[in-house]
N, C-alpha and C positions, 0 to 999 in steps of 0.2 A: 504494500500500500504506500502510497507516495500524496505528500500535498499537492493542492491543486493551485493555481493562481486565485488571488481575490478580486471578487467583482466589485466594482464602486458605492453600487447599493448594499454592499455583503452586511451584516451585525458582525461587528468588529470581536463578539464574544463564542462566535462560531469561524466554523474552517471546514473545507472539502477537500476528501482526498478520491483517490481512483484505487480500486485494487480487484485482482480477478476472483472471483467465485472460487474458484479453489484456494482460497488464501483461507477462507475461514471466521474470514469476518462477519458478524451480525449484531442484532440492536439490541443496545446497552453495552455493549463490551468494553471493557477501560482497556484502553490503550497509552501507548508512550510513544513521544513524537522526538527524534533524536535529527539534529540541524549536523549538518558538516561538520562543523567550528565545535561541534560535541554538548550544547546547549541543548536542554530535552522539558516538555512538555507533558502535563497530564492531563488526557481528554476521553469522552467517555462519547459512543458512539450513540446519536438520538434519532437518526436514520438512515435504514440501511437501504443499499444496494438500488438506487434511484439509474434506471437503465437507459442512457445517453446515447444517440445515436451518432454519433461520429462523422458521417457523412452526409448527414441532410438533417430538413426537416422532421419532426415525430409524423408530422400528418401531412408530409411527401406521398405524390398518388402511389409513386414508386415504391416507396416504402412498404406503404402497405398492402399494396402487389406481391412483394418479397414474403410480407406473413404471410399473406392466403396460400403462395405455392408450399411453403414449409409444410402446410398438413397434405397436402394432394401428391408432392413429389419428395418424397425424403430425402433425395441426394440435392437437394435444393436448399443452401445455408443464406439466411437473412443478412441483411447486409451488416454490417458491423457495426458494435455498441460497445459502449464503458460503463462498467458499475461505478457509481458515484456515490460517497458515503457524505452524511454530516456530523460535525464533529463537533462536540459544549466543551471549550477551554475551561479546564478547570484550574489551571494553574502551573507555575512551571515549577520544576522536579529540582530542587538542586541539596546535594549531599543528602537527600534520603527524606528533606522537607519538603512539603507544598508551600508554595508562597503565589504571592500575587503578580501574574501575569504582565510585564512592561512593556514588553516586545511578541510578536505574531511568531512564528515560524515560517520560515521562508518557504517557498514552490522547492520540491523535489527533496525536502525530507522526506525521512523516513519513517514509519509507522508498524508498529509491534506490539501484539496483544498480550498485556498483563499475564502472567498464570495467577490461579490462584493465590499463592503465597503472596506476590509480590501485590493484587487487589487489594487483601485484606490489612497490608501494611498502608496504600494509600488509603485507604475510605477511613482507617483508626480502628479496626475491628481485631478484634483480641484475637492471641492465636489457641489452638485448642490444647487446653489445659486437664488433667485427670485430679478427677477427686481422690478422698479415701478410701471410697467404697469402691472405685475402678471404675464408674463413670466418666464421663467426658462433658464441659460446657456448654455445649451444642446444643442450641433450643431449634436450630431451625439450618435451612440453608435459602442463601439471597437468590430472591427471582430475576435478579436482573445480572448477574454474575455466574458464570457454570463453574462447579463445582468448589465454592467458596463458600463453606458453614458459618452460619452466624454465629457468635461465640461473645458470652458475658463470661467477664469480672466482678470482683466484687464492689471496684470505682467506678463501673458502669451505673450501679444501681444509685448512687451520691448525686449524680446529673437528673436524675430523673428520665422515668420512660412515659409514653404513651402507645397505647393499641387500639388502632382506629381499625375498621371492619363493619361491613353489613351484616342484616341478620342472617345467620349459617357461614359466618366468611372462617370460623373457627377462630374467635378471638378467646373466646373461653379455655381452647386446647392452649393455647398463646400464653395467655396468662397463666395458666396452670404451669408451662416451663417455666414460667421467671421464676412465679413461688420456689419450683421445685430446687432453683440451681443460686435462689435466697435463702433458703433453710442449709443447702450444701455449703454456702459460704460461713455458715453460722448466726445467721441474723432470724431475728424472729420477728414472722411476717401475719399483719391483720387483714384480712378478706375480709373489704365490706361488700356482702355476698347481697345481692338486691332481688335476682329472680327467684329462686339461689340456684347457681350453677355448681356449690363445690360439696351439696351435702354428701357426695362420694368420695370425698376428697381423701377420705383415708384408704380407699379400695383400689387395687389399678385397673387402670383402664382396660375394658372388653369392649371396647366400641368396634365393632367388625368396621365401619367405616373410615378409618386408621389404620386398619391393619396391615395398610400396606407401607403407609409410613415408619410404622415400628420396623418392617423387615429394612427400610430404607437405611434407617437411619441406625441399624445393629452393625454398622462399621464403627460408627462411634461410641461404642458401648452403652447405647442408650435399651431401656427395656420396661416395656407396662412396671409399676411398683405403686401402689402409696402411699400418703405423707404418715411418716412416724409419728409423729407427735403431735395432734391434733386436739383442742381443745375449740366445741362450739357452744357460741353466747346467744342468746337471748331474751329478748326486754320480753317483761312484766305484764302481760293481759293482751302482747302483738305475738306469742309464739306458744307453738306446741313442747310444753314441758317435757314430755316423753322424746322427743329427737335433740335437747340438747343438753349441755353438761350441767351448763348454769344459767338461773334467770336473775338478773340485774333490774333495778329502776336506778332512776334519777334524781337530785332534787333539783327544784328551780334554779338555786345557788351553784350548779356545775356549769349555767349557761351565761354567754355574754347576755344582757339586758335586750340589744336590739333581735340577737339570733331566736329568743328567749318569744320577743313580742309578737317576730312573723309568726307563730303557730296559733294566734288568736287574730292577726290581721292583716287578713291577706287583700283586703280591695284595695281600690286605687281613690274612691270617693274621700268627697272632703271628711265625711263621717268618719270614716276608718282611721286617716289620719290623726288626723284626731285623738283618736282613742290609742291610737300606737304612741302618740309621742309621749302622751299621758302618764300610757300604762310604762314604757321605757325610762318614763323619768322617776317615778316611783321604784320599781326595779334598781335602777340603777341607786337611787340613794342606800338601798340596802346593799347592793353589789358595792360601795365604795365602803360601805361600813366594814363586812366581811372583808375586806382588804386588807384592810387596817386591823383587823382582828378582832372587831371589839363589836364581831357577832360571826356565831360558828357557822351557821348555814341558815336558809330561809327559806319556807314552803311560799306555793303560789295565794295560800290564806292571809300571810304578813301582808305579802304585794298588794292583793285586796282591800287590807287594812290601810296601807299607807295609803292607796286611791282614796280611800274613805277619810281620812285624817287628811289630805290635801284636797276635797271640796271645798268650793271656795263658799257655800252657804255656811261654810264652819267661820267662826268668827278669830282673827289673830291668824289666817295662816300667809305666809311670806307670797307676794307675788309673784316673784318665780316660782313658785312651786307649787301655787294655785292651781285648780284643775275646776273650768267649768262645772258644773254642777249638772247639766244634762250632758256631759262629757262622762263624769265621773258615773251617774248612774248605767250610761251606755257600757264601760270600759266593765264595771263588775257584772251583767247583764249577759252580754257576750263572752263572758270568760266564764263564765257558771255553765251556758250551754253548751262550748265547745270543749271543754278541758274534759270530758269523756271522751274524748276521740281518741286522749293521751292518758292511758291507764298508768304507764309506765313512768309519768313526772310522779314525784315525792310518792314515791311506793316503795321507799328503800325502808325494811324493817318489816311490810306487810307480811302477813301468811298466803302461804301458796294452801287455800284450802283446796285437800281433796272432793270430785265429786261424791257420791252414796257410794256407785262403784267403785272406788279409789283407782284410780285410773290410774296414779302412783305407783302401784303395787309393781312390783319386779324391774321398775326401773330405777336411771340411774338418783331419781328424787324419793326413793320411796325410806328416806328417815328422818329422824326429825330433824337433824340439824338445816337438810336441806331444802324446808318446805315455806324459808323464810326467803322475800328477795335481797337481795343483797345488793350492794352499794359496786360499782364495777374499779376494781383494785387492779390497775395497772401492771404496779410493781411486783403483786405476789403471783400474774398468770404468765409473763414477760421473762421465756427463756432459750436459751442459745436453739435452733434449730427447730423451735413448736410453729404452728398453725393456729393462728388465732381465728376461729370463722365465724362471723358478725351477722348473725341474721336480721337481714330489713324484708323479708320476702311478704309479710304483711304490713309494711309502713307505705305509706303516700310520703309524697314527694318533701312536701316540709316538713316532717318527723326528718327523714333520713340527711338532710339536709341542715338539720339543729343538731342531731346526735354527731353527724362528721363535723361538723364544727369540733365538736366538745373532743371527739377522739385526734386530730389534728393542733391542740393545744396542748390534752395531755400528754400524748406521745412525745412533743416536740419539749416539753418539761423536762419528763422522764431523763431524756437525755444529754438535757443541758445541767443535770443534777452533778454535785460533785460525789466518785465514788471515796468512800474511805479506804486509806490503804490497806488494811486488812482483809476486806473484802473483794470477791473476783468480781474480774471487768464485766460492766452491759452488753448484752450484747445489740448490735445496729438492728434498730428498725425498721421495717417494708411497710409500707402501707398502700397496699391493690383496692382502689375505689371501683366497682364493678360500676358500670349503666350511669357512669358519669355526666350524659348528658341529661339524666333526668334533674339533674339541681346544678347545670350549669346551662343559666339562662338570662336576659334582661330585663325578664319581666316580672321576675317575682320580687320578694324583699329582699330573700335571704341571696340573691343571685350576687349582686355588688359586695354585701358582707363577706359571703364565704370565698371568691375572688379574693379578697384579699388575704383573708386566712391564709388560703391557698398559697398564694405568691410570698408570705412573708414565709412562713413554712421551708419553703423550695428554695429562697433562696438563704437561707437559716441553715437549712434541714442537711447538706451536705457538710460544712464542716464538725457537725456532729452524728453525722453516721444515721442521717435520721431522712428517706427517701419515702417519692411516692410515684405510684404506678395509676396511671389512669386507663381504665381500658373504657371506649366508648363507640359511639356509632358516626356520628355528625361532629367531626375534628372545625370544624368549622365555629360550632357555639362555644370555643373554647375562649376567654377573653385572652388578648394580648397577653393582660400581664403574668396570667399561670403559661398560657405558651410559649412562652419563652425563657422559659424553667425546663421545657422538654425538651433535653438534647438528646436522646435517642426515642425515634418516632417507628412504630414498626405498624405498615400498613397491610 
């Protein structure tokens, strides 16, 4: 393959070269473009084999004369053509870096297709590594690269990934690698499981519709298995006791003020408003108290209370803190009718009563200690190589939406914590938010809040070992600021 000369009209960020069908070239291929003078190029082919005719027009009468006899007389060869390729400068090559591009590559260099090895070194993809158990890295291999396995590390998962896919594209199988080759690295990884995709997650896979990827990918000693060490959560009056380890609630007092308000309002009217900033400023004057310490925690009844105690028909209360009084009747009104929706706010301490039948019986709740819910403790489930799987497969979109808030703050604590020297190291956090796009949006409340969460997180979260995994459908509703926290994107 050789460059071509540049047209005047050309994109100065592309280049054409010629080369024959038996060379082997096709679309996508990283190539290396090497000049005379030993100056070399790295470009990646975006369209291939564009077939040139040489000597005339395409839609010469004669020309296409020449086709028609090719099928009628076989000894009849058309007139003569050039494959012509296009080529995305990616930058030029020197001592083993990519840098940025100053100068073109001149007419009649030359052109030479990456192998494997030498690909996975330009694009920055690790090379393949063996665990302890005799595995290998390899979650996948690139579709746009022949025979070049995609391969994580453990500073892979610090930058943060995303997994974008339609429905059936197998983003579920997808993510299921990362987990698998985060728990291999030693980190302990929370699946917020939303349809739930992972309640298998401790069995290996029998999916016949795989099965030929397993045989594929047995060069790299990859093999159906299970995750070892699986622990699954679930909230308090949203899940079926019998499928998981633990049931958790909440109290008010876990959530920021405003993540806390979108689950009682959600319209856009002047009403609503209203009633949020209300209810947010009351909230939050306890949320400041509890800061300071000088109040342990606080149910959604205090909140109520302090709405009540900042009616402005109450006589002495301070004007910023004043609350309309058909305000305030609204804000406790609507918060009486909706807060059943959320069985799982301030139910920490409640009894998990059995039904008549005790439904209880032979599973893993059926004693006393564990028919209370309990408060959800970080530190004591948080261990080298577990599976933490987070059932929201009965939550709507703003539950799931205020509970990742909440897990996305503690996590990112956890690990900003100082360890004592006596004690063994944290191990690094995963956090796979499954169905991402369902509470990454601009139209709700919590869409702009947890955006930011998200983004201070991501960019926080890497020099403490503390990552997040997005898997979703529509890469597009992602705002700016969390996307550009994703430097590994796997479509």
């Amino acid at each position: 393959m050789l460059i071509l000369h540049d047209t005047l009209a050309g994109d100065l960020t592309h280049i054409q070269a010629f080369a024959d069908l038996a060379e082997g070239f096709s679309l996508y291929d990283y190539v290396r473009i090497r000049q005379a003078d030993g100056r070399e190029w790295i470009a990646q082919i975006i369209q291939p084999n564009q077939n040139i005719s040489t000597v005339g027009n395409r839609l010469d009468p004669t020309i296409l004369h020449g086709l028609r006899l090719m099928h009628s007389h076989p000894d009849v060869q058309s007139v003569q053509s050039v494959q012509v390729f296009d080529l995305l400068i990616l930058g030029e090559y020197q001592q083993g870096q990519l840098l940025t591009p100053r100068l073109r590559p001149l007419p009649g260099s030359m052109v030479f297709r990456l192998d494997a090895r030498e690909t996975a070194s330009v694009i920055e993809v690790p090379g393949i590594a063996e665990h302890e158990d005799g595995s290998s890295n390899v979650i996948g291999e690139l579709l746009n690269a022949a025979g070049v396995p995609l391969c994580l590390d453990g500073s892979k998962f610090h930058y943060h990934i995303m997994v974008a896919g339609g429905t059936g594209s197998g983003k579920s199988n997808v993510a299921a690698n990362l987990i698998d080759q985060a728990v291999k690295c030693g980190k302990c990884v929370l699946v917020h499981d939303a349809k739930p995709d992972y309640g298998l997650i401790r069995h290996e896979n029998t999916d016949p519709r795989v099965q030929t990827a397993w045989e594929r990918f047995a060069d790299y000693r990859l093999f159906p298995h299970g995750a070892p060490d699986v622990r699954r959560i679930g909230f308090y009056g949203k899940c079926d006791p019998d499928l998981v380890d633990e049931v958790v609630g909440f109290r008010c007092s876990d959530f920021h003020p405003e993540m806390l308000a979108g689950l009682f309002f959600t319209g856009s009217e002047m009403a609503e408003q209203n009633g949020f900033e209300g209810f947010v400023g009351a909230a939050d004057a306890l949320y400041q108290r509890a800061q300071l310490e000088q109040l342990r925690d606080y149910t959604l009844d205090l909140i109520l209370e302090e709405v009540r105690r900042r009616n402005d028909v109450n006589g002495g209360v301070p004007l910023h803190e004043a609350i309309h009084e058909l305000t305030a009747r609204s804000i406790i009104r609507k918060v009486a009718g909706r807060r059943r929706a959320y069985p799982w706010l301030d139910a920490v301490g409640l009894p998990l009563r059995p039904g008549p039948s005790n439904r209880f019986r032979g599973s893993r709740l059926d004693n006393a200690n564990s028919r209370v819910v309990r408060p959800f403790h970080l530190a004591g489930l948080v261990a080298p190589g577990r599976v933490l799987v987070i059932d929201y497969s009965q939550m709507e979109d703003q539950s799931y939406a205020v509970l990742l808030s909440y897990f996305l703050r503690e996590c990112q604590r956890f690990r900003k914590q100082t360890v004592p020297a006596d004690s063994p190291p944290r191990p690094g956090v995963v956090q796979l938010v499954d169905e991402a796009h369902r509470i990454m949006d601009n139209r709700s409340r919590h869409g702009p809040a947890l955006a930011n969460a998200f983004g201070r997180v991501m960019r926080e979260g890497r020099s403490v070992d503390h990552s997040i995994i997005l898997s979703l459908q529509n890469a597009s509703q992602i705002p700016p600021r969390v996307m550009n926290n994703l430097n590994t994107r796997i479509v």
